[in-house]
Structure formats: structure tokens, C-alpha cells
C-alpha positions as CSV (number, residue, x, y, z in Angstrom):
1,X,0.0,0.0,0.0
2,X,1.7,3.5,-1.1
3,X,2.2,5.8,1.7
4,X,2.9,9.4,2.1
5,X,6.9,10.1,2.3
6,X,9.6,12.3,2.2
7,X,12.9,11.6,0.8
8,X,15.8,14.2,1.0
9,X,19.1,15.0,-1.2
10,X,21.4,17.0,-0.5
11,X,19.4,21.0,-0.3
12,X,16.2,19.5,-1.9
13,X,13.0,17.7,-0.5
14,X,10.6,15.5,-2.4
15,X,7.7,15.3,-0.5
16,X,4.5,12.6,-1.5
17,X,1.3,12.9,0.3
18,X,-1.2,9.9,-0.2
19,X,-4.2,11.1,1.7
20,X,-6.3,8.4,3.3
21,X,-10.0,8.6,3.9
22,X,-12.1,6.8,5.4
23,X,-16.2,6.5,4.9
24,X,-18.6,7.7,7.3
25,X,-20.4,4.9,8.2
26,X,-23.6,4.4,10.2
27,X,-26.1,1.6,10.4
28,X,-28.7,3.8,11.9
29,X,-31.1,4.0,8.8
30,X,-34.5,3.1,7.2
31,X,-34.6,0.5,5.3
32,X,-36.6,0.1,2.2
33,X,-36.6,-3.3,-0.2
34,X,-39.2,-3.2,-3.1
35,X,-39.7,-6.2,-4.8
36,X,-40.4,-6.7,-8.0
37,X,-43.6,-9.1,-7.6
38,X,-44.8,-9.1,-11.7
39,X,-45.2,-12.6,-13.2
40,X,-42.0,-12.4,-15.6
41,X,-40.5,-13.0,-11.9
42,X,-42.2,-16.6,-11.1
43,X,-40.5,-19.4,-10.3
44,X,-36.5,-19.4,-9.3
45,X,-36.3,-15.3,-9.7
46,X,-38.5,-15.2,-6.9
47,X,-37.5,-18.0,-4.8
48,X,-33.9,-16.2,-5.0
49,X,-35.6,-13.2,-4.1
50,X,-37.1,-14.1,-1.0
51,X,-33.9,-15.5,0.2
52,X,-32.1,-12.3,-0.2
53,X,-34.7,-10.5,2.0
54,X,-34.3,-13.6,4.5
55,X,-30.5,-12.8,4.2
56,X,-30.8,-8.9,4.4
57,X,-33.2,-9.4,7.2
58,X,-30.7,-11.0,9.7
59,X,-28.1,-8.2,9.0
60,X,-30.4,-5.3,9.8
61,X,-29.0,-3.4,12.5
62,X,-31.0,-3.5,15.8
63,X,-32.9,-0.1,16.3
64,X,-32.9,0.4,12.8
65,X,-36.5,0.7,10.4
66,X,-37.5,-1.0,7.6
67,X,-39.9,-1.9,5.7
68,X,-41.1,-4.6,2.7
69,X,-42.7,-3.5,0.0
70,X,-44.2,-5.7,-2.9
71,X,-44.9,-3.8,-6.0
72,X,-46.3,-4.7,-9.3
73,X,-50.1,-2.9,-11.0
74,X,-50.4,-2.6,-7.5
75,X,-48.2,-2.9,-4.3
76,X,-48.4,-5.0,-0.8
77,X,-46.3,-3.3,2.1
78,X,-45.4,-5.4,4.9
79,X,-45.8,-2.5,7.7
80,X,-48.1,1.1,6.7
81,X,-44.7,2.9,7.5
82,X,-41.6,1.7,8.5
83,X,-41.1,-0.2,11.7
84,X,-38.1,-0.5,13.9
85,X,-36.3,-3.9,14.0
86,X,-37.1,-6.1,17.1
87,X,-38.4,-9.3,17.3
88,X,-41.5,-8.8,16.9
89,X,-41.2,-7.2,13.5
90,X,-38.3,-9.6,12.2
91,X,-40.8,-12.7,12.9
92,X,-43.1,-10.3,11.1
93,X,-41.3,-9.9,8.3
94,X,-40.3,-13.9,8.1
95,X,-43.9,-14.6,7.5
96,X,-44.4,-11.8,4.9
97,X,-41.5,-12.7,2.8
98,X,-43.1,-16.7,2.8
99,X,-45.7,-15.4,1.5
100,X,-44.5,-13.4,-1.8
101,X,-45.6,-14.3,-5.2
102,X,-45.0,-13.5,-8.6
103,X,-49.0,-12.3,-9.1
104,X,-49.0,-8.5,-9.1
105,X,-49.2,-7.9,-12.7
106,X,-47.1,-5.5,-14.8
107,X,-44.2,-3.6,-13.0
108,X,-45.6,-0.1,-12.4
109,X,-43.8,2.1,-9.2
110,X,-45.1,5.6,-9.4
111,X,-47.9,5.4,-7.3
112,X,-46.0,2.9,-4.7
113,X,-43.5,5.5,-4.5
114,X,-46.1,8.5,-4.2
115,X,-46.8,6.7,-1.1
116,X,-43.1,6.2,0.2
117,X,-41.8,9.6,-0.6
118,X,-44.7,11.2,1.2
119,X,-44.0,9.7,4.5
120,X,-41.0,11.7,6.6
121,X,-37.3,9.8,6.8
122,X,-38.1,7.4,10.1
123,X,-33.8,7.9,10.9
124,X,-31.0,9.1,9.7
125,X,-30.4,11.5,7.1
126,X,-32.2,9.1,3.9
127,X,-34.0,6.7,3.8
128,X,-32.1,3.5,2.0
129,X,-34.5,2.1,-0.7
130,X,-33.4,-1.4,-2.7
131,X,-35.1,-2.2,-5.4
132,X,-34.6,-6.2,-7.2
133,X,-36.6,-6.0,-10.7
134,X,-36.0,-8.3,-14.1
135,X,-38.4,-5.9,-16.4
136,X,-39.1,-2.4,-17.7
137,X,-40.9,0.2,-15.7
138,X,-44.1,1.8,-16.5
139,X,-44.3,5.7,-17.1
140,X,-40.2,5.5,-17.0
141,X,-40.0,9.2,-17.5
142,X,-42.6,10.3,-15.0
143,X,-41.0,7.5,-12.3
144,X,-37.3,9.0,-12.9
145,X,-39.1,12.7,-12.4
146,X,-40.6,11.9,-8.9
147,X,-37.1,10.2,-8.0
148,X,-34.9,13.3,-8.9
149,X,-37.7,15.6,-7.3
150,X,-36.9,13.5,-3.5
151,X,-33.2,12.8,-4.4
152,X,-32.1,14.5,-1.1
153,X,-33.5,12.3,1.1
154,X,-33.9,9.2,-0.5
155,X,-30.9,6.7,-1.9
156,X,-31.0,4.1,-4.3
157,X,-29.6,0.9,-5.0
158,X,-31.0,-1.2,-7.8
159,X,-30.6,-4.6,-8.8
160,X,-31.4,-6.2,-12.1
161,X,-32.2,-9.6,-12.6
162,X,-31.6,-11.1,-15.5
163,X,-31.6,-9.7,-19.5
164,X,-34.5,-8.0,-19.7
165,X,-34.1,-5.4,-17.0
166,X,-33.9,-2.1,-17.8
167,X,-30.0,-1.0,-17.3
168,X,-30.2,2.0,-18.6
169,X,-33.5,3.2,-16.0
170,X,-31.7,1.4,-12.9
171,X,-28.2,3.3,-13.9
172,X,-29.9,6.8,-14.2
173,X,-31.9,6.4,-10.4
174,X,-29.4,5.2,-8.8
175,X,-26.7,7.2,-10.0
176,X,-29.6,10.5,-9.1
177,X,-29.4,9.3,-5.6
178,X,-26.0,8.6,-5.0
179,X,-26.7,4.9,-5.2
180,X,-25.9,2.4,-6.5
181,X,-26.9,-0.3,-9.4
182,X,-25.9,-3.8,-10.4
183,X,-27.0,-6.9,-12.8
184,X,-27.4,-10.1,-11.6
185,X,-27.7,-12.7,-14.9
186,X,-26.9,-15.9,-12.5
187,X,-29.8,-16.1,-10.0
188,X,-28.0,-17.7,-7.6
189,X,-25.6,-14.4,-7.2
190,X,-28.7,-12.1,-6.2
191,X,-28.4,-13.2,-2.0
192,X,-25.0,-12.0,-2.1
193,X,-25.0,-9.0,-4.0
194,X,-28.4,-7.8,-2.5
195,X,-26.2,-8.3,1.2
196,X,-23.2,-6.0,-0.6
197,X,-25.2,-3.3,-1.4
198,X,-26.4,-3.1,2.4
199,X,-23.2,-2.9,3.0
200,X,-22.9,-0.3,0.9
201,X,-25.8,1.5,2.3
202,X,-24.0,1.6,5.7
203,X,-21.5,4.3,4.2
204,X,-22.0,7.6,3.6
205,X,-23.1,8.5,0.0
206,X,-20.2,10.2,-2.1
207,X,-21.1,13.5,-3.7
208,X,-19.8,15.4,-6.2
């Protein structure tokens, strides 16, 4: 690992300086996972799906809030608004997650947003919002307008299952929010990079 240094000749000095940072980190957050629930996402899609949650669930920081949130021409939430992680809620959650299915439809978000992005941030400075999706959005244009309109207090990370996700619509809200995206084409990878990008989510966003 390069380090800063100084070396010295004679009447000269050559100085290096390597700063080092380190990220902000805090596990204090609300916790938002939307799921993808519309039928192109039936059988092993979803059955890797819920295990992520499952996975995500036992790494949630105690004290923290989250919530569930299954989305397709409609969505399902888990809690009205975000609850705080006990046991209670976790053994909540356990039983929700059993019970996804692929049967909501068409993937459309801007009305299951409406109704995230008008609730106030439960802790912290965002709220942390993961979406998993395989498709194309609805009204694209209007859903990357309400997410650039609460980009201050809401961060994105996006996961894309398979070939027919939308890269390009993932890339642009997630980069808005200081997020992040990814592509998962090997279902069997989607447990472990859903549990990276909460790690992720634990650092401070970088900005400009």
C-alpha cells in the first residue's frame, strides 16, 4: 500500500502525500426493499428473491426501520410505514417474505413511491430504498421525475435480474441518488450482492 513520504538530497526535498480517507459509516437507517412481484419474476427469480430478504433481514441493524414492499399494477407493504427492527417485527417480516408471489401484474412504481416519498425519513439522514426488478418500468419518465424531485433524502440501490431489465432506467436512479446499481444474470448471485449493497448502504453517500 503507497504511503505518504519524504525523501531528502542534499538542499532538496521531495515530498509525496497519499491522503487516506475513510467512509462515514452508520447503520442507523430506514430500510426500504421493493420487490419486483410481476409474473416475468415466477419461479427461481423469486424463490432467489425471498432468500435475499431472508439474508438482508438477519443483517439489519438493531434499532434500525424497515420496511417490505411488494410492487407490481399494485403494491403490498409489509408495515403502513416503516417499523423498527425487534423481534416482533423480524418474525413479522419472516412470515411476509413466505408469502411473496410473482402475481402483481405489470411492473408499475409511481404510485408505490407517491406513497413512500410522502411519508417523513423514520432515521437518519435518507431513507435506504433497494429495489430487485427483471423488467421495464411503467411511465419511465414520470418515475425518474418523482425520484430526482426526493433525491435529497432518498438513496437508491437497484438490482437487475436477469436480460430483460432495464439498465439504462436502474443506472440513471441510482446514480440521481448517490446509489448504486448492479445486474445479476446468475440467480443464484442475487443473495449475495443484495447483502453488498447493504453494506454499501452503511457508508455515507459520495457527492460530487
Amino acid at each position: 500500500v503507497a504511503k505518504s513520504q519524504i525523501l531528502n538530497e542534499n538542499k532538496t526535498s521531495l515530498i509525496t502525500l497519499i491522503p487516506e480517507f475513510k467512509p462515514v459509516k452508520t447503520e442507523l437507517n430506514e430500510y426500504v426493499f421493493l420487490i419486483d412481484c410481476s409474473a416475468s419474476m415466477s419461479g427461481e427469480s423469486m424463490r432467489k428473491a425471498r432468500e435475499s430478504l431472508g439474508l438482508v433481514l438477519e443483517k439489519l441493524p438493531e434499532s434500525g426501520f424497515f420496511n417490505i414492499i411488494q410492487f407490481g399494477t399494485s403494491f403490498n407493504k409489509l408495515f403502513t410505514r416503516s417499523s423498527e427492527k425487534n423481534e416482533a417485527s423480524a418474525q413479522k417480516a419472516k412470515s411476509f417474505i413466505d408469502g411473496i408471489k410473482a402475481n402483481l401484474g405489470g411492473t408499475e412504481m409511481l404510485s408505490m413511491l407517491d406513497d413512500i416519498f410522502k411519508d417523513e425519513i423514520k432515521i437518519g439522514a435518507q431513507r435506504q430504498i433497494f429495489i430487485i426488478t427483471d423488467g421495464e418500468v411503467f411511465e419511465r419518465t414520470k418515475v425518474i421525475k418523482k425520484i430526482e424531485n426526493n433525491r435529497g433524502y432518498n438513496r437508491i440501490f437497484a438490482i437487475g435480474l436477469g436480460h430483460g431489465a432495464d439498465a439504462g432506467f436502474l443506472k440513471e436512479i441510482t446514480e440521481t441518488t448517490n446509489g448504486k446499481s448492479d445486474f445479476v444474470f446468475n440467480k443464484n448471485d442475487l443473495p449475495v450482492k443484495v447483502a453488498e449493497q447493504l453494506e454499501l448502504s452503511f457508508g455515507e453517500a459520495v457527492k460530487g
